[in-house]
MARNUKOL-415577 format. One line per 10 residues: number of its first residue (from 0); their letters; for each residue x negated, y negated, z of N, C-alpha, C. Coordinates in nm, 4 decimals, padded with zeros to 6 digits, always signed. Example, Ala and Ser with C-alpha at 12.3 -4.5 7.8 and 13.67 -1.06 7.14 Angstrom:
BEGIN
0 = as = -01.3190/+00.5690/+00.7800/-01.2300/+00.4500/+00.7800/-01.3200/+00.3300/+00.7800; -01.2850/+00.2250/+00.7080/-01.3670/+00.1060/+00.7140/-01.2900/-00.0030/+00.7870
//
This chain:
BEGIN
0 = xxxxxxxxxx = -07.2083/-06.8253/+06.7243/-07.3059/-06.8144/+06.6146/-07.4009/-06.9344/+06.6190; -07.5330/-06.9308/+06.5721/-07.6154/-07.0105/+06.5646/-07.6032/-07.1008/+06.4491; -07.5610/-07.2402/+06.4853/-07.5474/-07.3395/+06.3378/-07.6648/-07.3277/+06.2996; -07.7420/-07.3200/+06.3371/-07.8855/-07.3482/+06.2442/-07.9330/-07.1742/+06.1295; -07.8514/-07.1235/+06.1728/-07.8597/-06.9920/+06.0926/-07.7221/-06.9399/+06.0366; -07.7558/-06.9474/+05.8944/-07.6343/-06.9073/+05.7746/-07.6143/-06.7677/+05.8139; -07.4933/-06.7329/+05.7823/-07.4023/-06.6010/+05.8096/-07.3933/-06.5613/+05.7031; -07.4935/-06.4422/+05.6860/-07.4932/-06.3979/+05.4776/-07.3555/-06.3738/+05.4450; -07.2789/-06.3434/+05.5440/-07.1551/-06.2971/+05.5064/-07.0716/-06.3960/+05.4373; -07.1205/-06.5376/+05.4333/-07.0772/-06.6605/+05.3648/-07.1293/-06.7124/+05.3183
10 = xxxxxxxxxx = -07.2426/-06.6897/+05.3224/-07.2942/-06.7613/+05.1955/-07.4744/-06.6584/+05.1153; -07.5215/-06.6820/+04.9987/-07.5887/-06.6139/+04.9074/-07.7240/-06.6231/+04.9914; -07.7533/-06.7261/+05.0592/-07.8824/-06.7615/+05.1353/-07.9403/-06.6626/+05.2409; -07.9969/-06.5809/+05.2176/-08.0674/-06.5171/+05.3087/-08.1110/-06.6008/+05.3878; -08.0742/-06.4927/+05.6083/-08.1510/-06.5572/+05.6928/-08.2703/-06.5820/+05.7115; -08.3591/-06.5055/+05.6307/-08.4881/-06.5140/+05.6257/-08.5403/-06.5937/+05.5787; -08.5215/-06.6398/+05.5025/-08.5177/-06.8142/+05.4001/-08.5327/-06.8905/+05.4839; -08.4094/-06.9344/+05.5682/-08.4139/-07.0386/+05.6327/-08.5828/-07.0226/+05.7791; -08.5643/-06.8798/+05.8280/-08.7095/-06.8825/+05.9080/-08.8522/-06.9097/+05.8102; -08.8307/-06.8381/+05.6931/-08.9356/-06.9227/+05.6357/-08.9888/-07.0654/+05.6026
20 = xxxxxxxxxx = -08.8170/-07.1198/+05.6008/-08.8414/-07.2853/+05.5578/-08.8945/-07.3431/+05.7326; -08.8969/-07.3240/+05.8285/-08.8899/-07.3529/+05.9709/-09.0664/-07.3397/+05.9800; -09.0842/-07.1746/+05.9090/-09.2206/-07.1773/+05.9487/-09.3509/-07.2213/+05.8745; -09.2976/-07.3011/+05.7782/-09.3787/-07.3852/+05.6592/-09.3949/-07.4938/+05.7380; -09.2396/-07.5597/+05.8170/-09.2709/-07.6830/+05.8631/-09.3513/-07.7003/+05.9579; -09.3379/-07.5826/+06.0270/-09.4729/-07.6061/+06.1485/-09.5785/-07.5946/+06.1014; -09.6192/-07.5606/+05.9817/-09.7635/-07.5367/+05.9525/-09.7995/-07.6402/+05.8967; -09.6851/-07.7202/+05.8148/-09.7490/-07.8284/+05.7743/-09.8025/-07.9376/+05.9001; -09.7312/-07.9344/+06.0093/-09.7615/-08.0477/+06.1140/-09.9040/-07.9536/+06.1345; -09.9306/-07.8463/+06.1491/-10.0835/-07.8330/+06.1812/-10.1126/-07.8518/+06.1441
30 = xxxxxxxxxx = -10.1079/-07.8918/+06.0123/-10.2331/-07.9385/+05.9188/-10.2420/-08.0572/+05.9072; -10.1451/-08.1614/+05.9183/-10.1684/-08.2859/+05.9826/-10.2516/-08.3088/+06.0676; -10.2307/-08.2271/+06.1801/-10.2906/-08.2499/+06.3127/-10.4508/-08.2067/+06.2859; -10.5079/-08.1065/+06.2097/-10.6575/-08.1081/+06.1490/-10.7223/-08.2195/+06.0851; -10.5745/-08.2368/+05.9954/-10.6895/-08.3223/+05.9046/-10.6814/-08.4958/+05.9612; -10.5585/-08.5132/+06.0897/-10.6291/-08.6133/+06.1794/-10.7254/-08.5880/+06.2476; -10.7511/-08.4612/+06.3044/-10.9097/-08.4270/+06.4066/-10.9983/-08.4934/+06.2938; -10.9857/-08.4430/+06.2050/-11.1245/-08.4454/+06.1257/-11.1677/-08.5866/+06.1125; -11.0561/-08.6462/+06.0637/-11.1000/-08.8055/+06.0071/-11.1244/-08.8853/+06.1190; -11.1064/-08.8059/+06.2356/-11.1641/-08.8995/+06.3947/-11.2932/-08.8576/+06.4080
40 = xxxxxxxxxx = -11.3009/-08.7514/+06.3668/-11.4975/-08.6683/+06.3598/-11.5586/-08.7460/+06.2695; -11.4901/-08.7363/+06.1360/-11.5627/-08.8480/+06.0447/-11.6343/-08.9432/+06.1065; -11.5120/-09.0322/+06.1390/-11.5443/-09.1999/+06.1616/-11.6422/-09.1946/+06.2652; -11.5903/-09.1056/+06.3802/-11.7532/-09.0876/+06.4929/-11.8354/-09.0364/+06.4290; -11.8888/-09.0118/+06.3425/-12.0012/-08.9847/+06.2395/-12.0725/-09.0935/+06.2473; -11.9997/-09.1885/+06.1501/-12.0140/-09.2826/+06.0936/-12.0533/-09.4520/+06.1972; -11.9576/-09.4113/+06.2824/-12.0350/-09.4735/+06.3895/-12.1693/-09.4617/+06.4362; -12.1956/-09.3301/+06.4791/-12.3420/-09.3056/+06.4995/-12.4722/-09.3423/+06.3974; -12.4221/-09.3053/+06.2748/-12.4953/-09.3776/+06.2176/-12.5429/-09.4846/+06.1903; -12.4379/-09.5341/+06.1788/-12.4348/-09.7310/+06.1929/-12.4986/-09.7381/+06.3099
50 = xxxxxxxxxx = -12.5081/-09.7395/+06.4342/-12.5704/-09.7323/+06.5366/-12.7291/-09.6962/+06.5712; -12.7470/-09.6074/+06.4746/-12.8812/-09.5789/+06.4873/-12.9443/-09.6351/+06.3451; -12.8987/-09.6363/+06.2283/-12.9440/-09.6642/+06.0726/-12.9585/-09.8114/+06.1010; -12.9010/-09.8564/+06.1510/-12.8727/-10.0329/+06.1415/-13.0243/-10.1010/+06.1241; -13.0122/-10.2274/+06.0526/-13.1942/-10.2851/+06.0597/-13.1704/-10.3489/+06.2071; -13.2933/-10.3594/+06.2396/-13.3517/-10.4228/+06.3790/-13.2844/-10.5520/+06.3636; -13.2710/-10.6509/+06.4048/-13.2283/-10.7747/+06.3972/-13.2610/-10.8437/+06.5105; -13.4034/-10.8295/+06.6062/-13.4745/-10.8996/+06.6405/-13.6221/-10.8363/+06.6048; -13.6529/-10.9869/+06.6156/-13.8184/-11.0105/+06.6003/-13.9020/-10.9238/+06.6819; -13.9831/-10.8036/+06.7499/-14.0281/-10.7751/+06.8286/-14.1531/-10.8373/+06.8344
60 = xxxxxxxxxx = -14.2403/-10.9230/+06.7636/-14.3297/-11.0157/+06.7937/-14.2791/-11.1107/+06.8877; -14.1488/-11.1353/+06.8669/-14.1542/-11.2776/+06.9547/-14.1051/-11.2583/+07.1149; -14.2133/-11.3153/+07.2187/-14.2167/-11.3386/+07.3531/-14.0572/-11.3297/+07.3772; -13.9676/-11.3609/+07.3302/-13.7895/-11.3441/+07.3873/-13.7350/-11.2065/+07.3556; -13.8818/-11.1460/+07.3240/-13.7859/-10.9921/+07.2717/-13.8202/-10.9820/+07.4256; -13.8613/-10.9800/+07.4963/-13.8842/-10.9120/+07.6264/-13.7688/-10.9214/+07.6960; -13.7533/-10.8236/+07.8191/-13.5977/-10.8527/+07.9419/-13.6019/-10.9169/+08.0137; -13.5247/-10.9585/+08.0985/-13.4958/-11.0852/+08.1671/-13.6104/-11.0722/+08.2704; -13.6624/-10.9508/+08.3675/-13.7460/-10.9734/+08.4516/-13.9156/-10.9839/+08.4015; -13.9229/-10.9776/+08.2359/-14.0572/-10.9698/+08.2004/-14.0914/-11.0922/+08.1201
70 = xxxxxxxxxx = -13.9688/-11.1711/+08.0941/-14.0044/-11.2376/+07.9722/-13.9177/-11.3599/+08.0588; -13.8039/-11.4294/+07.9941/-13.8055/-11.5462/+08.0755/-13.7737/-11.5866/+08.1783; -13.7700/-11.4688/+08.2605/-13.7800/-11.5285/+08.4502/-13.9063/-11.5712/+08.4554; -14.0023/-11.4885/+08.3893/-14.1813/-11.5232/+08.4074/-14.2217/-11.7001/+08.3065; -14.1442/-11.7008/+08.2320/-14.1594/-11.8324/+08.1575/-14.0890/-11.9527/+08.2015; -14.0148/-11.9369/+08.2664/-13.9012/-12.0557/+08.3482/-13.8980/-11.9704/+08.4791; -13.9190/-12.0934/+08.5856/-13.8494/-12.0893/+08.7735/-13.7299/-12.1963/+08.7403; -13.6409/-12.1199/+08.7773/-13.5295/-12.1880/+08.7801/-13.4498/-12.2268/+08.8666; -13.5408/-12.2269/+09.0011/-13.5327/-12.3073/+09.1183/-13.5425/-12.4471/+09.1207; -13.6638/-12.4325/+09.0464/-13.7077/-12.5830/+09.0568/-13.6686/-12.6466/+08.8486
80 = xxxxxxxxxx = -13.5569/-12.6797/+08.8269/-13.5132/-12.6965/+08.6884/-13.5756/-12.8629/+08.6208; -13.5897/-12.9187/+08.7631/-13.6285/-13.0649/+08.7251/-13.7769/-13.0705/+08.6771; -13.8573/-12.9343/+08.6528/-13.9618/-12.9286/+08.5881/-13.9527/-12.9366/+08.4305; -13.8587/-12.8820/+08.3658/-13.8388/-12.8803/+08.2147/-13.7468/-12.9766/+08.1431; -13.7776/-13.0484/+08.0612/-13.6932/-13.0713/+07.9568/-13.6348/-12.9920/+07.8425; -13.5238/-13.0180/+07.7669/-13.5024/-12.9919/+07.6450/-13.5804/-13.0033/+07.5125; -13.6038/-12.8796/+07.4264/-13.7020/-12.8808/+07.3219/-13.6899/-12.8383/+07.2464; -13.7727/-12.7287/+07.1671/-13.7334/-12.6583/+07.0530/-13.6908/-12.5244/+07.1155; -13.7256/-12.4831/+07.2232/-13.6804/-12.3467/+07.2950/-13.6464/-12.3235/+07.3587; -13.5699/-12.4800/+07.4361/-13.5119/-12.4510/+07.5680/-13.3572/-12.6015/+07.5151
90 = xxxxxxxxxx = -13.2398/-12.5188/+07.5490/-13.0775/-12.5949/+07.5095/-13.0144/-12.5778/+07.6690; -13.0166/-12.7320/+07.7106/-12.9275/-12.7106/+07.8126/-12.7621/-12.7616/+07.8307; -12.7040/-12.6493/+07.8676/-12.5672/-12.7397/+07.8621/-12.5015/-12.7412/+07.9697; -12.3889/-12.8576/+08.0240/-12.3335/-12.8550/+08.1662/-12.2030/-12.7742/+08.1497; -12.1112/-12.7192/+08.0619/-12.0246/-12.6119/+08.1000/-11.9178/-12.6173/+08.1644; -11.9275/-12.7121/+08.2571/-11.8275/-12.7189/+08.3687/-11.6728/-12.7363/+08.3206; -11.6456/-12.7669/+08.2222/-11.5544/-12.7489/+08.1695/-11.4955/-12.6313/+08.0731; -11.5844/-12.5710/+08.1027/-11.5572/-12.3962/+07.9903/-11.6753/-12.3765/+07.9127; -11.6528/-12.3024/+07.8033/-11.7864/-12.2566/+07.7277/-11.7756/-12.3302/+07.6264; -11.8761/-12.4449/+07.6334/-11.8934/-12.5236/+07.5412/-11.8862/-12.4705/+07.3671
100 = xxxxxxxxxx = -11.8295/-12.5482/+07.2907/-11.8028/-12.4943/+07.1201/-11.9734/-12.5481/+07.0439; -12.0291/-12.6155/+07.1158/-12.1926/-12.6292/+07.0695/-12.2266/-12.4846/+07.0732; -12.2372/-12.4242/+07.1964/-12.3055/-12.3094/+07.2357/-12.3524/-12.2282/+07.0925; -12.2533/-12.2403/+06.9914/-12.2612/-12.1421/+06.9383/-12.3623/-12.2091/+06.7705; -12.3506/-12.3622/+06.7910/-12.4605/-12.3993/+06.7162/-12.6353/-12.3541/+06.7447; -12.6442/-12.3965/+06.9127/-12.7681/-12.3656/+06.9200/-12.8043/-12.1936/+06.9274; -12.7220/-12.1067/+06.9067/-12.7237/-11.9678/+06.9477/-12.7541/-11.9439/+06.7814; -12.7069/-12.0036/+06.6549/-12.7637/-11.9970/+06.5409/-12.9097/-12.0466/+06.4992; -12.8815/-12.1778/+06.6177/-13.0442/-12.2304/+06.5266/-13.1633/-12.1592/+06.6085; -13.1714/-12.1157/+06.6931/-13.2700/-12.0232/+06.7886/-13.2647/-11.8830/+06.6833
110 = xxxxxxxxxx = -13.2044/-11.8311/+06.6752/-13.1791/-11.7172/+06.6115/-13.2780/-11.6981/+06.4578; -13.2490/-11.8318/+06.4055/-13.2741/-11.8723/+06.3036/-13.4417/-11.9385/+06.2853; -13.4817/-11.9777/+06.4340/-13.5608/-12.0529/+06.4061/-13.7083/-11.9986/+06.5640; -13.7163/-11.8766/+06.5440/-13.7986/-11.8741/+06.6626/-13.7547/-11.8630/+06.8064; -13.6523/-11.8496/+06.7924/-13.5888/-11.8374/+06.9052/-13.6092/-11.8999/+07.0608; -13.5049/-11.8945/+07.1451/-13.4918/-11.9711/+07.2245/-13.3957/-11.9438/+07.3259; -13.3882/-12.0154/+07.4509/-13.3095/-12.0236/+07.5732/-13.1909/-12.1211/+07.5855; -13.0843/-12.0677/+07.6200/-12.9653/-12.1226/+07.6467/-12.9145/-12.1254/+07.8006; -12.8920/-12.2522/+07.8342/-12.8660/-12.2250/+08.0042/-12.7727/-12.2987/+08.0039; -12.6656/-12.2505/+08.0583/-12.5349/-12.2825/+08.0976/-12.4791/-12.3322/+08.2188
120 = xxxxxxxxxx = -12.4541/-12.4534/+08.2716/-12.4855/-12.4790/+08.3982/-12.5722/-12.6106/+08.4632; -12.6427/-12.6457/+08.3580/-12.7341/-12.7096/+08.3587/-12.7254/-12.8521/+08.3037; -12.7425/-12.9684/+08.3560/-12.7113/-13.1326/+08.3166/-12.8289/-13.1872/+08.3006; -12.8580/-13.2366/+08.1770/-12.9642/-13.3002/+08.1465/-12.9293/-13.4601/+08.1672; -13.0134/-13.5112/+08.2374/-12.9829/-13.6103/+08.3006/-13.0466/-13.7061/+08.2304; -13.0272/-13.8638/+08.2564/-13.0637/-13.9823/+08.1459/-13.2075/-14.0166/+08.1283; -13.3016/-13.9662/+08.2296/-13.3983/-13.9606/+08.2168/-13.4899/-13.8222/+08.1250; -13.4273/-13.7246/+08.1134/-13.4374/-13.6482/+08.0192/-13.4700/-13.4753/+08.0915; -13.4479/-13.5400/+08.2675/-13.4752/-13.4009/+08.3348/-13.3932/-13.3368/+08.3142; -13.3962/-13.2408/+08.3893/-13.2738/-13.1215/+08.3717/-13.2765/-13.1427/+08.5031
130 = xxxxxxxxxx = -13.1448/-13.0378/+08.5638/-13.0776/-13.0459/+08.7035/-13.0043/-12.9173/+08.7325; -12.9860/-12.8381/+08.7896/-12.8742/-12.7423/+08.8105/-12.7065/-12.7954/+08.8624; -12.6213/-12.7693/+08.8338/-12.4959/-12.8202/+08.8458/-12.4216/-12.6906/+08.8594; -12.4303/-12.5886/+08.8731/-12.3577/-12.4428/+08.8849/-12.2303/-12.4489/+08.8290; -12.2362/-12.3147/+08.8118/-12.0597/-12.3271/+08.7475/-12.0056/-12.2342/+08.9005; -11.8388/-12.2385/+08.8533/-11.8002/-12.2494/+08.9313/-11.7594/-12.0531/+08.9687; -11.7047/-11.9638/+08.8266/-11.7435/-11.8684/+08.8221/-11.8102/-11.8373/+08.6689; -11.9678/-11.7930/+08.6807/-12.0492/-11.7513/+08.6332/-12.0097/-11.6572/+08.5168; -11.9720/-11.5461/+08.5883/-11.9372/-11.4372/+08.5583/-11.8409/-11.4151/+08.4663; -11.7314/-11.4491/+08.4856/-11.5919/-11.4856/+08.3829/-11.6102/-11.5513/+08.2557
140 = xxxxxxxxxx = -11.7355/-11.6584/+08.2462/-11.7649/-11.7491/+08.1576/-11.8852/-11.6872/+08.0825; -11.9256/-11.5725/+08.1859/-12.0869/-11.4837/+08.0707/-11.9799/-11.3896/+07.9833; -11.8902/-11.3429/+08.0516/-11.8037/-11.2120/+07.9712/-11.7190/-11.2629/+07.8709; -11.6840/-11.3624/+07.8632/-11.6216/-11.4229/+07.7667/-11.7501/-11.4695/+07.6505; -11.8273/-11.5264/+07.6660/-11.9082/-11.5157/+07.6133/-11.9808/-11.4273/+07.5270; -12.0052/-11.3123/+07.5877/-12.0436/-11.1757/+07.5059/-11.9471/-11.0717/+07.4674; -11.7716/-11.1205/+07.4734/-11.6899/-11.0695/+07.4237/-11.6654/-11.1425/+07.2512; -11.6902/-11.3023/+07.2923/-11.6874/-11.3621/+07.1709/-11.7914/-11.3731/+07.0593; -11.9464/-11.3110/+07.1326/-12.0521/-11.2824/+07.0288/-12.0535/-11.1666/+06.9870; -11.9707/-11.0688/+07.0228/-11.9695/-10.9485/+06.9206/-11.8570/-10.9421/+06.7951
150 = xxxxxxxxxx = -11.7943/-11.0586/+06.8259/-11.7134/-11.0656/+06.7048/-11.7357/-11.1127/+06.6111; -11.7430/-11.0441/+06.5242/-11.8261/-11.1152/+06.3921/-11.7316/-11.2323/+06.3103; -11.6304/-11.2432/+06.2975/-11.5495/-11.3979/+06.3157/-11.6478/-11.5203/+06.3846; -11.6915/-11.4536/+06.4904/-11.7318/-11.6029/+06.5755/-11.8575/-11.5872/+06.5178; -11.9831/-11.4817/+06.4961/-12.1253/-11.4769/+06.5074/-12.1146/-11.3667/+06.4364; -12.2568/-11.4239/+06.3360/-12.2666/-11.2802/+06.1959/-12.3639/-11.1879/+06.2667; -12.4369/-11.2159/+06.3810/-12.5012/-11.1275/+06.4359/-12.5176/-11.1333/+06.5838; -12.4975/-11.0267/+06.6456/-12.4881/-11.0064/+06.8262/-12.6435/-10.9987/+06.8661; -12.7230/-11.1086/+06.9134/-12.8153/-11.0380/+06.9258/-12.8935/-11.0200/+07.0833; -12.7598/-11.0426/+07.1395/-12.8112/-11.0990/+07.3020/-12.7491/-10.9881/+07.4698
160 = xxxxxxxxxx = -12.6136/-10.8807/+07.3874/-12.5608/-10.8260/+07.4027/-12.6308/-10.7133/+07.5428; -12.7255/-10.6877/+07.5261/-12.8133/-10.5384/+07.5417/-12.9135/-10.6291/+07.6523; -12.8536/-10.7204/+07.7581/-12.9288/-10.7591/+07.8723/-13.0175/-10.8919/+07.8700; -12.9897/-10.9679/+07.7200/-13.0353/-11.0930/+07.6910/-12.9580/-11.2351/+07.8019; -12.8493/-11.1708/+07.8294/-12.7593/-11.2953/+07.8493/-12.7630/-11.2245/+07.9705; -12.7425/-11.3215/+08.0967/-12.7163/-11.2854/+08.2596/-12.7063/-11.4141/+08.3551; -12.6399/-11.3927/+08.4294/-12.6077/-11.4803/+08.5858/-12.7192/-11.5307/+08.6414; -12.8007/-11.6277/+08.6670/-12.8621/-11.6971/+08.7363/-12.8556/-11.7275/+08.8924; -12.8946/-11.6912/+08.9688/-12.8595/-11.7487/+09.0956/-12.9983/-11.8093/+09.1571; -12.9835/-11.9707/+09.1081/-13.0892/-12.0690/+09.1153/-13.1519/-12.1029/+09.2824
170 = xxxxxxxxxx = -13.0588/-12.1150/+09.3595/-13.0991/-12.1061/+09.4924/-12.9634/-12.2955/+09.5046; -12.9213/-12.3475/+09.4198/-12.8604/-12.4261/+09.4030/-12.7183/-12.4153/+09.3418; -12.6939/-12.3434/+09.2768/-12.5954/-12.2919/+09.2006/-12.6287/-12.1415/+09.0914; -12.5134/-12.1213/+09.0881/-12.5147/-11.9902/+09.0012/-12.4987/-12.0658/+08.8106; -12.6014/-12.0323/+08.7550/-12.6064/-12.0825/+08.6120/-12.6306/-11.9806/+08.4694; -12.5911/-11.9768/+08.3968/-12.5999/-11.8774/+08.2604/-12.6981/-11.8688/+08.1734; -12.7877/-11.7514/+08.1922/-12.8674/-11.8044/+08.0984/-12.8738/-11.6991/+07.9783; -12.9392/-11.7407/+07.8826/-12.9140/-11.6770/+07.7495/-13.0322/-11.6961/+07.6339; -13.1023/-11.5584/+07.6814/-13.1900/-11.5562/+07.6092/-13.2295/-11.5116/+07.4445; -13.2176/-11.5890/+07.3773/-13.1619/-11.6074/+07.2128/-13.3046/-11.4901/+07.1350
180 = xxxxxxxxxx = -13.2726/-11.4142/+07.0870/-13.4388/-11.3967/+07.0226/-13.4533/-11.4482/+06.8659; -13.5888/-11.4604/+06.8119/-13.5786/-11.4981/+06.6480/-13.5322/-11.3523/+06.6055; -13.3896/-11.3567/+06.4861/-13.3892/-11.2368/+06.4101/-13.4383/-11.1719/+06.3141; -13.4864/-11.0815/+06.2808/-13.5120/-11.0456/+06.2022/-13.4756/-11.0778/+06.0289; -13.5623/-11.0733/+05.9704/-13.5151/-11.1721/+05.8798/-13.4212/-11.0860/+05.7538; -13.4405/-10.9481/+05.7586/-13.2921/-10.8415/+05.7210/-13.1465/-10.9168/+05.8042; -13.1362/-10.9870/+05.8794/-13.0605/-11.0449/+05.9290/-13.0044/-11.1805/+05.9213; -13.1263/-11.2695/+05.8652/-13.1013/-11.4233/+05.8642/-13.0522/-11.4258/+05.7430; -12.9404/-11.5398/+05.6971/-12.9467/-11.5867/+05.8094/-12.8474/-11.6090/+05.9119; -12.8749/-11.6470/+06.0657/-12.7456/-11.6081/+06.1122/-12.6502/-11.7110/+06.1491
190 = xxxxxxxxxx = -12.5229/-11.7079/+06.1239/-12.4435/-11.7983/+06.1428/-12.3263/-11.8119/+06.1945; -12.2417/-11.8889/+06.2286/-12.1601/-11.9203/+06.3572/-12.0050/-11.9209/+06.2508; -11.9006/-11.8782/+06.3175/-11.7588/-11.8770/+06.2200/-11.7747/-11.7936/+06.0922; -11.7082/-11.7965/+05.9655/-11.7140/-11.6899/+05.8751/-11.7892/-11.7838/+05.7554; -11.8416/-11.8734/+05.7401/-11.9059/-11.9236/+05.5993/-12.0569/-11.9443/+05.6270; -12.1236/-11.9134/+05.5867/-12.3334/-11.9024/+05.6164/-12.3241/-12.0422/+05.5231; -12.2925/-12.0908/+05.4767/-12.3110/-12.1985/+05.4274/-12.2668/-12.3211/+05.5227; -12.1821/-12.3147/+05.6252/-12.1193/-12.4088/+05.7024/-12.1645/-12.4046/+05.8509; -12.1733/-12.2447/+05.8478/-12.2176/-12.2717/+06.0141/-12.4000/-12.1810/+06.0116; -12.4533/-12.2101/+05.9371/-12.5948/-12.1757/+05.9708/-12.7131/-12.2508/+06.0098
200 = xxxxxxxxxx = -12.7692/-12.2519/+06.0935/-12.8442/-12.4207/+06.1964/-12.9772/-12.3691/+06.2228; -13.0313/-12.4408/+06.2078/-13.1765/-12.4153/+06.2650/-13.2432/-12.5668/+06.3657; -13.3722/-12.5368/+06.4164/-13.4003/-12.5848/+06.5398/-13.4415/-12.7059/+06.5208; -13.4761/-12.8537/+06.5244/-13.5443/-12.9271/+06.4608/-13.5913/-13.0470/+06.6402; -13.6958/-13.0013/+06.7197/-13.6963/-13.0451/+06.8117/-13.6196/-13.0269/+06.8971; -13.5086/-13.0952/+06.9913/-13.4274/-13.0376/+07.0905/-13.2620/-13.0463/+07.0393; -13.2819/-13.0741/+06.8649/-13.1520/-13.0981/+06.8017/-13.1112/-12.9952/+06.6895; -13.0024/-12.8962/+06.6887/-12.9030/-12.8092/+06.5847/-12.8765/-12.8667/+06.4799; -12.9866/-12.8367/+06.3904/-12.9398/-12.9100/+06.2741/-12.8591/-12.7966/+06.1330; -12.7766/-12.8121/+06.1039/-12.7380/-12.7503/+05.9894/-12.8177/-12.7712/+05.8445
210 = xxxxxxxxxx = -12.8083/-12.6434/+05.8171/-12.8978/-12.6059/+05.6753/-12.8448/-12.6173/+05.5733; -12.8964/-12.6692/+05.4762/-12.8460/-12.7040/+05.3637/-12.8630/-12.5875/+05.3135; -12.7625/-12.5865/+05.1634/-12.7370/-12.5002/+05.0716/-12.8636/-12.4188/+05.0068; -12.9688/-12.4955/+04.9728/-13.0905/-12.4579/+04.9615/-13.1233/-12.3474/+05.0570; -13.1605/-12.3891/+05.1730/-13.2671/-12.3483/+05.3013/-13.1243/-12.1720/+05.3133; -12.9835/-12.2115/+05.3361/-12.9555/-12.0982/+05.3399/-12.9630/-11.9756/+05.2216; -12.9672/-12.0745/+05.0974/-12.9458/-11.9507/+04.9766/-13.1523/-11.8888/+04.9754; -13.1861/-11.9704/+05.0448/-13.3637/-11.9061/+05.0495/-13.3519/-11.7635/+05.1406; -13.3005/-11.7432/+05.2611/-13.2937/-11.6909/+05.3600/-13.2215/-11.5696/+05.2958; -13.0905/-11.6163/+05.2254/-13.0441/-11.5086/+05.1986/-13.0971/-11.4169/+05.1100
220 = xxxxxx = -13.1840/-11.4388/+04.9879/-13.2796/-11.4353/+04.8807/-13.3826/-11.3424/+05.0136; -13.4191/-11.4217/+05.1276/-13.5417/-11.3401/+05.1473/-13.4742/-11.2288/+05.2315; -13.3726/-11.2472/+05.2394/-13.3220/-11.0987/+05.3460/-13.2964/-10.9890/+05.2154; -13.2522/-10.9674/+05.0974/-13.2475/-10.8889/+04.9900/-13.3337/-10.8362/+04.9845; -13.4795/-10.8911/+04.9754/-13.6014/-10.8639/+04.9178/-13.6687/-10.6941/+05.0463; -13.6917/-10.6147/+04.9399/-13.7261/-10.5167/+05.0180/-13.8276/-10.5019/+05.0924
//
């Protein structure tokens, strides 16, 4: 005899009962299993939207909205590096020891302030030239990089993601460069770790300066404003 099926002959329970209770339970797991499809359709909804609804959060006036082969390969040769100094639009750092924890000051105050170039790789020397110094792998140190700017923990806004940031191959070494754009100001302002009051910087000559309480509660005031 089948344990899973009562023997009317012993007991009041019709066998049919028990196939009914069997075939409720499978229906309920289908309906689980819908109303998980669905809430995965949802959320890819909702993704797309966010994706396309989102505000712009760069400047398209400014010369760094352009891609790497139109905009600052044509504004910097980076063959010859001992032509430029450090300024309001150009941050050089030597790297060679990992991805510098500055990086992510001047990646606010560019953002924040007109935006600007980040080169990774690069030793500004006592006379105030710059130099190429290559890293050692490029590549490992860009992906880490644009794994840690989409996290909004590290950076309240990604804005370099979509072909801003790329490998250099100077003719001297392989160097990082990172082309920052000004954001949009639905966006500013933008800032580094989780407090806009602590990590929000803007440009002040070739130095990251942090914004006072003022300058950020202005920004935030003007990003509201419709």
């Amino acid at each position: 005899m089948n344990p899973y099926v009562m023997d009317t002959r012993t007991s009041n329970v019709p066998v049919y009962q028990f196939q009914h209770i069997r075939t409720e339970a499978v229906s309920i797991s289908d309906r689980l299993i819908i109303i998980a499809g669905y809430a995965l359709f949802v959320n890819r909804i909702f993704e797309i939207c966010a994706k396309f609804f989102r505000p712009a959060c760069r400047e398209p006036g400014s010369p760094l909205y352009w891609r790497k082969q139109k905009g600052v390969s044509a504004m910097y040769d980076f063959t010859h590096m001992e032509r430029y100094r450090e300024d309001g639009r150009l941050e050089a750092k030597l790297a060679t020891g990992g991805l510098p924890e500055s990086i992510w000051e001047s990646y606010s105050a560019f953002a924040n302030a007109g935006g600007g170039v980040i080169l990774l790789g690069v030793e500004e020397l006592p006379d105030h030239s710059l130099r190429t110094q290559g890293l050692l792998d490029a590549g490992e140190m860009l992906e880490e990089f644009l794994s840690l700017v989409r996290d909004p923990a590290v950076a309240s806004v990604d804005l370099v993601s979509d072909g801003r940031a790329w490998v250099e191959d100077t003719g001297s070494g392989d160097i990082i460069v990172i082309a920052v754009p000004q954001a949009d100001r639905r966006c500013r302002p933008v800032w580094v770790g989780r407090d806009p009051y602590f990590g929000t910087y803007h440009r002040v000559g070739e130095a990251d300066i942090r914004c006072t309480r003022d300058e950020v509660d202005a920004m935030l005031a003007d990003r509201a404003t419709p």
